[in-house]
C-alpha positions in Angstrom: -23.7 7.7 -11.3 -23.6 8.3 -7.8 -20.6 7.7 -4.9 -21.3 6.7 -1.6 -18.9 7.1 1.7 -18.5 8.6 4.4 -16.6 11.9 4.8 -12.7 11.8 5.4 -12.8 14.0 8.4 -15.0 16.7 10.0 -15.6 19.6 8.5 -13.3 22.8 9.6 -13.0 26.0 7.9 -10.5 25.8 5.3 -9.6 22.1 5.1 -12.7 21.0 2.7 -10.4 18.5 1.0 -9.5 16.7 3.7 -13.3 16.4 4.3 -14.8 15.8 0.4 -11.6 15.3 -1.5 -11.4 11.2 -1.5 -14.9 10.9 -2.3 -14.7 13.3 -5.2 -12.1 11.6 -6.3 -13.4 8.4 -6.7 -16.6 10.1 -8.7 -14.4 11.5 -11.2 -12.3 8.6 -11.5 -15.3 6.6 -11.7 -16.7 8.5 -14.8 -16.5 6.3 -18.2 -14.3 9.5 -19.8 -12.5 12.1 -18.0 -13.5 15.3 -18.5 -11.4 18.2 -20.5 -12.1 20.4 -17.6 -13.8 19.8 -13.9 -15.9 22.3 -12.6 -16.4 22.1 -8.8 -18.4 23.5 -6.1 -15.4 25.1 -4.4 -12.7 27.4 -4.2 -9.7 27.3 -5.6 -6.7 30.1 -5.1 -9.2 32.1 -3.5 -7.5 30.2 0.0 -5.8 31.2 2.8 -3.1 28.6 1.3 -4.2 29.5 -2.2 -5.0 25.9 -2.5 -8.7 25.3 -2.1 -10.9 21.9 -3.0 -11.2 22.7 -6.6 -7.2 23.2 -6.8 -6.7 19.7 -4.8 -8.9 17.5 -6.9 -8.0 19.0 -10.0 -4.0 18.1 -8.9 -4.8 14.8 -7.6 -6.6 14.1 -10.7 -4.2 15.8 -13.2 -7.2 17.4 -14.8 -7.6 21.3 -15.0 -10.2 22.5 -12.7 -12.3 25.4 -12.3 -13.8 26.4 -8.9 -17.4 28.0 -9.0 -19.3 29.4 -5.4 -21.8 31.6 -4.2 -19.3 34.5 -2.6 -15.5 34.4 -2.1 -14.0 32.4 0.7 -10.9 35.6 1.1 -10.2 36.8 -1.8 -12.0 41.0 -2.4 -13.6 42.2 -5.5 -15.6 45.5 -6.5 -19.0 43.2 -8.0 -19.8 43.2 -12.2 -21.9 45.2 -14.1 -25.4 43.8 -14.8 -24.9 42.9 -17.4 -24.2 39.0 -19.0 -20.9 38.0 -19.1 -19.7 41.4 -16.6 -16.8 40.1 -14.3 -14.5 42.2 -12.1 -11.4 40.4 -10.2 -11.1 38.9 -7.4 -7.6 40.1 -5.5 -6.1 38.2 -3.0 -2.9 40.3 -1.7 -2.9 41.9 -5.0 -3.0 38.7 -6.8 -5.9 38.0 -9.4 -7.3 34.5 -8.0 -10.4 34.8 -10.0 -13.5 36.6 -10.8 -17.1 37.5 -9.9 -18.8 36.9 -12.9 -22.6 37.6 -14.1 -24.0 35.1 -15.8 -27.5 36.8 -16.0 -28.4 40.1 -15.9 -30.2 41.0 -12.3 -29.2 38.1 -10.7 -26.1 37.9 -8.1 -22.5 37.3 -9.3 -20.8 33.8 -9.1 -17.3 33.6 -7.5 -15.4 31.8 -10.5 -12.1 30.8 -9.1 -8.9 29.5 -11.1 -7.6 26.2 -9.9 -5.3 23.4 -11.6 -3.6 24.1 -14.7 -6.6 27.1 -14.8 -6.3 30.9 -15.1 -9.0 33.7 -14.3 -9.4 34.2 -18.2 -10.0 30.5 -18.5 -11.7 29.8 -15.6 -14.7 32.9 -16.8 -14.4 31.3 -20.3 -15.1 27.6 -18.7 -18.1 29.0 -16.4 -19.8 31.4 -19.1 -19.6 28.2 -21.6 -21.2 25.7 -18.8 -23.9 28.3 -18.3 -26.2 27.9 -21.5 -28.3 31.0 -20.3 -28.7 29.5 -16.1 -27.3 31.3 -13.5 -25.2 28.2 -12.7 -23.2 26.2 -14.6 -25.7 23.0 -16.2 -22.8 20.2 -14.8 -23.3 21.9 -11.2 -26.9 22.0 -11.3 -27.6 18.5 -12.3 -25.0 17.3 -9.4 -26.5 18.9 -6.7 -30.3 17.7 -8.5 -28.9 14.2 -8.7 -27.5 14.4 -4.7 -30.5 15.6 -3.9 -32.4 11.9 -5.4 -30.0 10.6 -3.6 -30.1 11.7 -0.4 -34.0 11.5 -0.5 -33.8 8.1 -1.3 -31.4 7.1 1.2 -33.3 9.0 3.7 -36.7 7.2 2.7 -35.0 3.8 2.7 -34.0 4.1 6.1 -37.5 5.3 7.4 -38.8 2.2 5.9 -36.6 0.0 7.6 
């Protein structure tokens, strides 16, 4: 299933739901079932305002969330072991937000970051659980596979035209 629209505002540092949030909405709410638990491509307490995307949708939607990225947006963390399933928190002002967590050994930690209704311990559980033996969660792997069709095809339409 794929959402089209056009973004709610440009994008500026730190205000990613005012940009994506509408749109991600509608997805979800578009879904045949809601899910037990959203994972998104975002932050969540790990925010200046400890209120990130994934934190947002997940209270819009009144579904727990879980945020999953690449680094941490400003929350500071010594990294994992290498070893699967090593995780070390991720402090912001002496608060546990989250956790970089290793999904595979010799590959680079995910930032897993607790959102709505989520913890760190839950949010780790939720990620290592949507991992089947990826580096990434499968859900966030087959959205960004199925935005890329997308977008291809979009693109190749309007070359046509």
């Amino acid at each position: 299933m794929i959402v089209e629209g056009a973004a709610g505002a440009a994008y500026e540092a730190g205000l990613l739901a005012l940009r994506e949030g509408a749109l991600l909405e509608l997805a979800v709410r578009a879904l045949r079932a809601a899910p037990d638990v959203l994972l998104v491509n975002a932050t969540g307490r790990d925010h200046p305002r400890r209120a990130g995307l994934a934190t947002h949708l997940g209270a819009m939607l009144g579904l727990p969330t879980v945020g999953v990225t690449h680094r941490a947006l400003v929350a500071h963390g010594d990294r994992p072991s290498d070893e699967a399933g090593g995780r070390s928190p991720l402090l912001l002002d002496g608060e546990c937000v989250g956790a970089w967590l290793r999904t595979r050994p010799g590959t680079r930690p995910l930032a897993v970051h607790a959102a709505w209704r989520t913890d760190p311990d839950v949010a780790v559980r939720v990620v290592l659980a949507a991992t089947r033996g990826a580096r990434t969660p499968v859900p966030l792997r087959a959205a960004r596979r199925a935005a890329r069709s997308a977008r291809a095809a979009t693109c190749s339409a309007a070359v046509g035209d």
